[in-house]
Structures are given as C-alpha cells and as structure tokens.
C-alpha positions in Angstrom: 8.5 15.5 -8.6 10.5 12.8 -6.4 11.9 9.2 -8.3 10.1 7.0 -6.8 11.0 3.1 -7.4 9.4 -0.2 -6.0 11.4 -3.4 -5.6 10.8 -7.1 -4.2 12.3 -7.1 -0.8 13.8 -10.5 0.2 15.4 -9.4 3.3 13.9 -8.2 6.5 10.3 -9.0 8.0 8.9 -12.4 6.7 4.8 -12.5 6.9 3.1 -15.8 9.5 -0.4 -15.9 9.5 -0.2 -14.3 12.9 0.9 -11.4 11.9 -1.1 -8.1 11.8 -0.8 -5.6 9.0 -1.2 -1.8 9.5 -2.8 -0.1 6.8 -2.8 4.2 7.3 -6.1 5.8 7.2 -6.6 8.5 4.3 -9.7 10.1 5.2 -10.3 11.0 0.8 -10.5 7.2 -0.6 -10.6 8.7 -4.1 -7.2 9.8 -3.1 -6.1 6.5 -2.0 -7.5 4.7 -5.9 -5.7 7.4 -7.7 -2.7 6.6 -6.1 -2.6 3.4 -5.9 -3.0 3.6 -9.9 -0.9 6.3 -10.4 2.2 4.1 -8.7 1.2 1.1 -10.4 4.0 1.2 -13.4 6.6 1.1 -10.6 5.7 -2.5 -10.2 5.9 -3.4 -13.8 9.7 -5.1 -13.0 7.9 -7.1 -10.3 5.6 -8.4 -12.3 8.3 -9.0 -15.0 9.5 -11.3 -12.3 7.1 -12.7 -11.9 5.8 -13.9 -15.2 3.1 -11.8 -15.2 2.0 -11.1 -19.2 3.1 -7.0 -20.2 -0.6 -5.9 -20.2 -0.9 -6.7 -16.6 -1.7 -4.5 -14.0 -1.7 -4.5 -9.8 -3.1 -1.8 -7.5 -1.3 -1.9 -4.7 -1.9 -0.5 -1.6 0.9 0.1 1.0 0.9 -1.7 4.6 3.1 -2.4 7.2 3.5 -5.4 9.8 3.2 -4.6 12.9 6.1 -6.1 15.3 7.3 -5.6 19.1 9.3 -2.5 17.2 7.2 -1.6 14.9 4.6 -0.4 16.7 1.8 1.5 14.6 2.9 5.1 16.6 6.5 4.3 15.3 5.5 3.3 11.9 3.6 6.9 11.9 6.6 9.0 12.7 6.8 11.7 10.3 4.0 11.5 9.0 0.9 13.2 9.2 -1.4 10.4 9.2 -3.7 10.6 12.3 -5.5 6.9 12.3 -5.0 3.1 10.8 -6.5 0.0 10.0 -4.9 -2.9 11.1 -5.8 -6.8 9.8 -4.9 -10.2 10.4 -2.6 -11.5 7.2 -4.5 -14.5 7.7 -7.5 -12.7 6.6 -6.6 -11.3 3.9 -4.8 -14.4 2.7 -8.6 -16.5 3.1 -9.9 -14.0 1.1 -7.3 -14.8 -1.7 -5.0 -11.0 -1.7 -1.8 -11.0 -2.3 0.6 -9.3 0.2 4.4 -8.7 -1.5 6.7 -7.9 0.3 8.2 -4.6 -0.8 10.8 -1.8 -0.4 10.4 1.7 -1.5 12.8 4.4 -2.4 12.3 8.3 -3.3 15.2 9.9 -4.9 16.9 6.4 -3.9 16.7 7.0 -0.5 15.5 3.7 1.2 12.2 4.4 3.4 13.4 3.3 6.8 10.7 1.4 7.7 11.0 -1.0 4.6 12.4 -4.1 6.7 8.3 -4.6 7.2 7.0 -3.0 4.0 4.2 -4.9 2.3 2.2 -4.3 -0.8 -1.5 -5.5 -0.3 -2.5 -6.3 -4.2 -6.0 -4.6 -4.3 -6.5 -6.4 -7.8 -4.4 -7.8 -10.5 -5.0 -8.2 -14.0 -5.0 -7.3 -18.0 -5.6 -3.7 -18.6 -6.7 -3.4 -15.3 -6.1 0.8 -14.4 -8.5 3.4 -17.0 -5.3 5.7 -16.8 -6.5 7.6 -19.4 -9.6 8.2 -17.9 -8.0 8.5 -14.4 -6.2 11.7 -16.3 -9.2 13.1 -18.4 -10.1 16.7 -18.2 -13.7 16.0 -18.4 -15.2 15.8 -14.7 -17.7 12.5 -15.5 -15.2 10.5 -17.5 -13.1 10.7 -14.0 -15.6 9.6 -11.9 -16.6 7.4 -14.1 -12.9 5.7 -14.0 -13.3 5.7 -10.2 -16.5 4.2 -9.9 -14.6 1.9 -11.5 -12.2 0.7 -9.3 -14.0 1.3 -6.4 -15.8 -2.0 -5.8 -12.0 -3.4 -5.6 -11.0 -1.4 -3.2 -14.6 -2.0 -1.6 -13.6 -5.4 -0.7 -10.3 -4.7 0.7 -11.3 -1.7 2.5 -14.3 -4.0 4.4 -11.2 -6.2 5.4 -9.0 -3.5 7.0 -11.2 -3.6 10.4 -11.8 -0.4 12.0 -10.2 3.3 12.2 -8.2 3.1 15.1 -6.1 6.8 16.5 -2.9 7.0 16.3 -0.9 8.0 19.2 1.2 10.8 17.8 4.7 10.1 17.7 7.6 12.1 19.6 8.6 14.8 16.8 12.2 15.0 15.3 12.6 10.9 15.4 14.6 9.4 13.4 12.6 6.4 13.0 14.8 3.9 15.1 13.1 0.7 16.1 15.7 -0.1 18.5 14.7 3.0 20.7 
C-alpha cells in the first residue's frame, strides 16, 4: 500500500473566480465517497491549521484548474480516466464549498501536476465520515453508511456540469506543461 500524504500548498496556481476547475469522471460514485472518506485523515494537519476542533472531518474531492498548460488532456496523462467535469470556481464558491489548495505526494514523490492541485471540500464537520460503517462486513450497514453521504456528494456532483471526453493523451509523457 503507497504513503500517501496531503499538505496546504502555498505556492503555484492561485484560484480567480474566472477560473475553471476539472474534476475526473469515475464512472462508480460509491467509489469516489469511499475514497474521498478513506483519504480524509490525511487532512487532519490541515485542519490542525486551521483551527478546526480534533473531531472534525472534510471529504474532499480532488480537482484541478484548468490553465493555458494545463489543459484537461495534459492533466489526464497517465491516467486512465476517459471523461471530466469541469466548473466555474465562482460556482462553487456561491454555493458556499471550499476549494484548498493542495499538494499530494505517494511514497513522497510530489504529483507533478500539484502547482494547480485543489481539494473541493464535499462537506466539513464533527464526526462527519461513518468509517466504521464504511468498513463493516455486513452488506446493509455499508450501504447504509453510503446512503449517507450521498446527498453531500449529491450537491457537489449537480455542480460539476456535464461529462465531457477526454482527448487521450500522447503515451509515455512525462507530464511537462511547458511542451
């Protein structure tokens, strides 16, 4: 299993109410809450940061902005996501989410395209994430937990605009904006 680690990224690609955000497309949404749980501890020294109390939780869900560079086929390469969602911050902001600006490491190896890494905050709050139930061995009590959390998600997901195709990216890049 990969170290992964989450921190607050001041450097790099700053957020306008112009900008766009590109959010992948995972066809299994259950897949997408379970993660977005799952990965939620990595953000407890964020939220130490940021005064949030120790029983707080976020559900993040990964983004990118989209800039001249950054174009959503580049963003894709190596990967095998096949379609996005893409959103004005400006919408998201009117509907009160938080976007952070992240970075993301695995096996501390920086992701190279964290200079416009963002962390849409699905929701935020006190013993927010049923992980126990997430993890159960009964069938119900997870779906249950889901059901859950799906109204969240809901809301963000009605945001994200339509599934768009990606172009597929040229294989063996190395994920170079500047080409």
């Amino acid at each position: 299993m990969p170290d992964l680690s989450v921190v607050w990224r001041d450097w790099g690609h700053r957020l306008t109410s112009g900008d766009d955000l590109l959010q992948f497309e995972v066809v299994d949404r259950n897949q997408v809450m379970l993660r977005s749980a799952a990965v939620s501890g990595l953000y407890r020294l964020i939220q130490d940061e940021r005064d949030h109390p120790p029983d707080w939780q976020v559900l993040p869900l990964s983004c990118f902005a989209v800039t001249g560079p950054w174009t959503p086929s580049r963003l894709a390469e190596g990967t095998r996501f096949r379609a996005y969602r893409r959103v004005h911050v400006s919408t998201l902001w009117a509907a009160k989410f938080e976007v952070w600006p992240t970075a993301t490491f695995t096996d501390a190896t920086a992701d190279p395209r964290n200079e416009v890494h963002y962390d849409l905050i699905v929701a935020a709050g006190e013993n927010l994430i049923p992980v126990d139930e997430l993890r159960s061995t009964a069938k119900p009590v997870r779906q249950a937990a889901r059901e859950r959390l799906r109204p969240l998600f809901e809301k963000v997901w009605a945001l994200l605009g339509d599934e768009q195709p990606l172009d597929r990216p040229h294989e063996g890049s190395t994920m170079n904006p500047e080409r």
